[in-house]
C-alpha positions in Angstrom: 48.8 28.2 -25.5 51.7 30.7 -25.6 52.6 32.6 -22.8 55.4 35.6 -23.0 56.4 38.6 -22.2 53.1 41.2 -21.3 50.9 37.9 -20.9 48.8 37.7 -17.7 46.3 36.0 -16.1 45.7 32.6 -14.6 47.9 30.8 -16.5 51.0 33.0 -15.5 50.5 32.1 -12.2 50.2 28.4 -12.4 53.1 29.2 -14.5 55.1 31.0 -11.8 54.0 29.1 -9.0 55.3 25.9 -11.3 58.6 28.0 -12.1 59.0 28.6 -8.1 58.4 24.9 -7.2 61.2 23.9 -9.7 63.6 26.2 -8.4 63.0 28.6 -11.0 62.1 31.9 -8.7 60.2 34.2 -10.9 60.2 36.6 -7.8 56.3 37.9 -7.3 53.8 35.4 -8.3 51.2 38.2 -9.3 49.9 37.0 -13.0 51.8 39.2 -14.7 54.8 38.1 -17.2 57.7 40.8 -16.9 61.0 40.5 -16.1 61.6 38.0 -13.2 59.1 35.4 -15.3 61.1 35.9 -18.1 64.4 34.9 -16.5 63.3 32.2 -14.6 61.7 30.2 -18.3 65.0 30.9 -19.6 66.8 29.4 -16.3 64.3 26.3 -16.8 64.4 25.9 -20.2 68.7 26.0 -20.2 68.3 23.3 -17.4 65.8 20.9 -19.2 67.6 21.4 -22.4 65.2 23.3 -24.2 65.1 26.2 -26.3 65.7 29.2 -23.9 63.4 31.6 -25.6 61.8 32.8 -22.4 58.5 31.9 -24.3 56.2 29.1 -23.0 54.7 27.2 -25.7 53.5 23.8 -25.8 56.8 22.3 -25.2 57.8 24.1 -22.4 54.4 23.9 -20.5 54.4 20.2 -21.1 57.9 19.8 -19.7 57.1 21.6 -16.7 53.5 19.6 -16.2 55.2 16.5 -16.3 57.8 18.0 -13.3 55.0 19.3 -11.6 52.8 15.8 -11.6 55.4 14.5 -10.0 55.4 16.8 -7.3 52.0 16.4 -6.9 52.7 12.5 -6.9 55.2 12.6 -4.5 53.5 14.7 -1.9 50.0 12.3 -2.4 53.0 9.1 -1.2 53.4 11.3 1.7 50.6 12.2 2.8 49.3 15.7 1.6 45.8 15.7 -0.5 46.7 17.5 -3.9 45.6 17.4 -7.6 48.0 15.4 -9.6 46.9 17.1 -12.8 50.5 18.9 -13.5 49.0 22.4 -13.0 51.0 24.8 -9.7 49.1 26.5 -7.9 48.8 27.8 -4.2 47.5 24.0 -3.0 50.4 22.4 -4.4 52.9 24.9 -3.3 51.5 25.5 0.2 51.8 21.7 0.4 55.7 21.5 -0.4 56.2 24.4 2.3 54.1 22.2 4.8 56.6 19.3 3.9 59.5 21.1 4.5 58.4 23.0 7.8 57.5 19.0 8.9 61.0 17.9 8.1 63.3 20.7 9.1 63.9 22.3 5.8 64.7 25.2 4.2 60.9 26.2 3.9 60.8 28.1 0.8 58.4 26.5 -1.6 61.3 24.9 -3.9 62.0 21.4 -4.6 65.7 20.5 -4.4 67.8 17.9 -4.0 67.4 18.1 -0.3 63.3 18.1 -0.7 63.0 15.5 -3.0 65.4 13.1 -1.1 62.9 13.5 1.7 59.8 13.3 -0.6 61.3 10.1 -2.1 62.3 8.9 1.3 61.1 6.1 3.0 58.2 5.4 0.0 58.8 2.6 -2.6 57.3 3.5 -5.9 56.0 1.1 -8.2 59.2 0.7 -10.2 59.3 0.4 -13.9 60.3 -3.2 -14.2 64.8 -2.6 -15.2 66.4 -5.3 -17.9 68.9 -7.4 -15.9 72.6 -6.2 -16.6 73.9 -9.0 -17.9 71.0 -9.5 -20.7 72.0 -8.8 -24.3 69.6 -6.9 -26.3 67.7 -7.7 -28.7 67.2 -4.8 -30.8 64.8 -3.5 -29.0 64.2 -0.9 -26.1 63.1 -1.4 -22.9 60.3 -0.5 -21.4 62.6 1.2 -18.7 64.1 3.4 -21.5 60.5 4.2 -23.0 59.9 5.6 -19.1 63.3 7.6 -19.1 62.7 9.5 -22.5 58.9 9.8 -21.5 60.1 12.2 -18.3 61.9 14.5 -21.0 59.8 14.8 -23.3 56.7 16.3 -21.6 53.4 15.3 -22.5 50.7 17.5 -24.9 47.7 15.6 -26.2 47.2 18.0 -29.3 49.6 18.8 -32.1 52.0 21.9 -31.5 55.0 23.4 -33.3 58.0 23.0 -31.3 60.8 25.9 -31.4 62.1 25.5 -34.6 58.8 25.2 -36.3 58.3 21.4 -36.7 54.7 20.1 -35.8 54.7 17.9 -33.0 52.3 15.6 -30.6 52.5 13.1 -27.7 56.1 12.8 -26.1 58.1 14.9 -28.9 56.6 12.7 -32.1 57.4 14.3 -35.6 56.5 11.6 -37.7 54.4 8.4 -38.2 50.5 7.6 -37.6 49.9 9.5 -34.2 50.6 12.8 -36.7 47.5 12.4 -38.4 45.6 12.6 -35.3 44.1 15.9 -33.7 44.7 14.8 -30.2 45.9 11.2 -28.2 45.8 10.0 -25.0 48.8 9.0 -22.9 48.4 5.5 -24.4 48.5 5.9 -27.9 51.6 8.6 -27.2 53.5 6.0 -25.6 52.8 3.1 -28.3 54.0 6.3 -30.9 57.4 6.6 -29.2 58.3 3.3 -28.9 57.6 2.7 -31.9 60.2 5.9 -33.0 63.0 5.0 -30.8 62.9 1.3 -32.0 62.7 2.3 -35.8 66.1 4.2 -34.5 67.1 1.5 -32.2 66.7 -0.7 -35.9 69.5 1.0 -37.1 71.7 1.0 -34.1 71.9 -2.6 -34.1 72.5 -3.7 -37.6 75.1 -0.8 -37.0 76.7 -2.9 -34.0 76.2 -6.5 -35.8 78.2 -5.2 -38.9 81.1 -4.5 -36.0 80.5 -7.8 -34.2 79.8 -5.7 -31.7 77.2 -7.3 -28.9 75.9 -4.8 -25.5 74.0 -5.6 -22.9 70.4 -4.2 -22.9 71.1 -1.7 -20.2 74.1 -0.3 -23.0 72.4 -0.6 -26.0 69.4 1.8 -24.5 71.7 4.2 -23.2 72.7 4.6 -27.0 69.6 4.4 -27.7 68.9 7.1 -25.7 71.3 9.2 -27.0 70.9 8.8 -30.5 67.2 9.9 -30.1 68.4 13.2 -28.0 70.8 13.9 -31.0 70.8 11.7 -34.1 71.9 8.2 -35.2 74.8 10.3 -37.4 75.8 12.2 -34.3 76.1 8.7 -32.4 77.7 6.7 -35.3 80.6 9.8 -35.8 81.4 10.0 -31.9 83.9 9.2 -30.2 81.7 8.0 -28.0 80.6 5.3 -30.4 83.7 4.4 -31.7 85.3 3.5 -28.1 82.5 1.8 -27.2 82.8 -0.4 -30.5 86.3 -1.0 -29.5 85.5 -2.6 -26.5 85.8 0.2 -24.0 83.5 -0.3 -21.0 84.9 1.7 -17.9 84.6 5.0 -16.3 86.0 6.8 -18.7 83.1 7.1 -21.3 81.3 9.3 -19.0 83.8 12.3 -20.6 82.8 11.0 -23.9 79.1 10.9 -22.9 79.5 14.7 -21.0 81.1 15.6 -24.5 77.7 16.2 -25.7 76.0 18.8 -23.9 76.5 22.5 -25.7 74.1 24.4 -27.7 75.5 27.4 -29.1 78.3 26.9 -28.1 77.5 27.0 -24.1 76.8 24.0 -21.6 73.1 23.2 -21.2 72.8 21.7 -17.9 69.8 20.3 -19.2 72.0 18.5 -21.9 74.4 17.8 -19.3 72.4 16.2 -17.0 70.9 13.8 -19.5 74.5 13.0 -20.7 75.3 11.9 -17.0 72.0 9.7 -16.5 72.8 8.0 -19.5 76.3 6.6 -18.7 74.5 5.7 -15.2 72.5 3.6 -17.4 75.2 2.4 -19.6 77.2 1.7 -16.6 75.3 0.4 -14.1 71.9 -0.3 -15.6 70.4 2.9 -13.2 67.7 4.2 -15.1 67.1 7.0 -12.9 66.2 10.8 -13.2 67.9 13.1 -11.1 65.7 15.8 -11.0 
């Protein structure tokens, strides 16, 4: 699906009721893709780190069903009775203003921080089990780390080409068995990008054994982490890398970590954001998306 400039229909809506929920206000949710749609991909895409085209292909969409499910989950905890199937519409948004009217808040249809602190208040999640700080690693990810990429990388069961042209299926996979497949389930996506991130994570470590360098497993997936968003070579060449090799393990990483966060020369706050969760991880083993 690929949705633009002079699309309409259903699926504009969904789009720009999911745009709206997400902070993104497209203005009138009418079906019809002009100007305020437009501005309001490009304003989610910058924040998720995407390519701000202002076109929704597969990669966008999937992004913003993954956001969206968890919405939808969040307002099930509480109480409301809503599809979790990633798709906005009027249910689901209806249902967010009912939440804020019921707790006193701005009631405009937008989840922000000050929403989903409330949504999140008071209701304890099934947590994905967290590696104890002090653990080293063993060369592998965590399953905590699989969970934290997962939420970036959207979801989309069929191949697609991403924004650059490169074929892609599951949670961002380019390469290896699951691209032989015409479509996969939510399993076999998840089996695919472990498997990726601990080919990479392979590398990391021999890396870090040649320097006598040993992390904790929190550490070594928030490099691990990092590598994946921009390359082993961009990780090995950093500064980043090279003061954590030195033995450097305070505060002052999270500049080198924010270092990494432009496209074109400008900020992504999508980039930037991601940059900050993974020094939370690094540091104190908070694997956490502050959405």
């Amino acid at each position: 699906m690929l949705l633009q400039k002079g699309s309409s229909g259903s699926y504009v809506t969904y789009l720009q009721y999911g745009l709206k929920i997400m902070c993104c206000n497209p203005g009138s949710i009418d079906g019809q893709f002009g100007a305020g749609t437009y501005n309001a991909v490009v304003k989610y895409q910058n924040l998720k780190g995407l390519s701000a085209d202002g076109i929704v292909g597969d990669g966008t969409w999937g992004r913003l069903k993954t956001d969206i499910t968890q919405v939808q989950q969040a307002l099930n905890n509480k109480g409301y009775s809503v599809g979790v199937d990633g798709v906005a519409g009027p249910g689901t948004y209806n249902a967010v203003v009912s939440f804020q009217s019921a707790h006193n808040l701005s009631a405009d249809g937008m989840v922000g921080p000050a929403t989903w602190a409330a949504l999140r208040g008071s209701v304890t999640p099934t947590p994905t089990p967290v590696p104890n700080p002090g653990t080293p690693t063993n060369g592998t990810v965590s399953s905590a780390l699989v969970e934290f990429v997962k939420s970036y990388e959207g979801f989309s069961a069929t191949p697609y080409y991403d924004s650059v042209g490169v074929r892609t299926i599951g949670y961002g996979s380019t390469h290896g068995w699951i691209m032989n497949r015409s479509s996969v389930t939510v399993a076999e996506a998840t089996q695919a990008l472990m498997e990726e991130i601990n080919s990479m994570a392979a590398q990391i470590k021999r890396n870090l054994d040649s320097k006598g360098v040993s992390l904790t497993q929190q550490q070594f997936d928030a490099l691990c982490s990092f590598a994946y968003n921009c390359g082993t070579g961009a990780l090995f060449s950093s500064t980043l890398y090279k003061r954590i090799c030195a033995g450097v393990r305070d505060t002052s990483l999270k500049a080198n970590f924010e270092a990494w966060c432009h496209g074109n020369g400008q900020v992504i706050q999508g980039l930037l954001n991601r940059r900050r969760e993974e020094f939370d991880m690094f540091m104190y083993g908070d694997y956490t998306r502050n959405l």
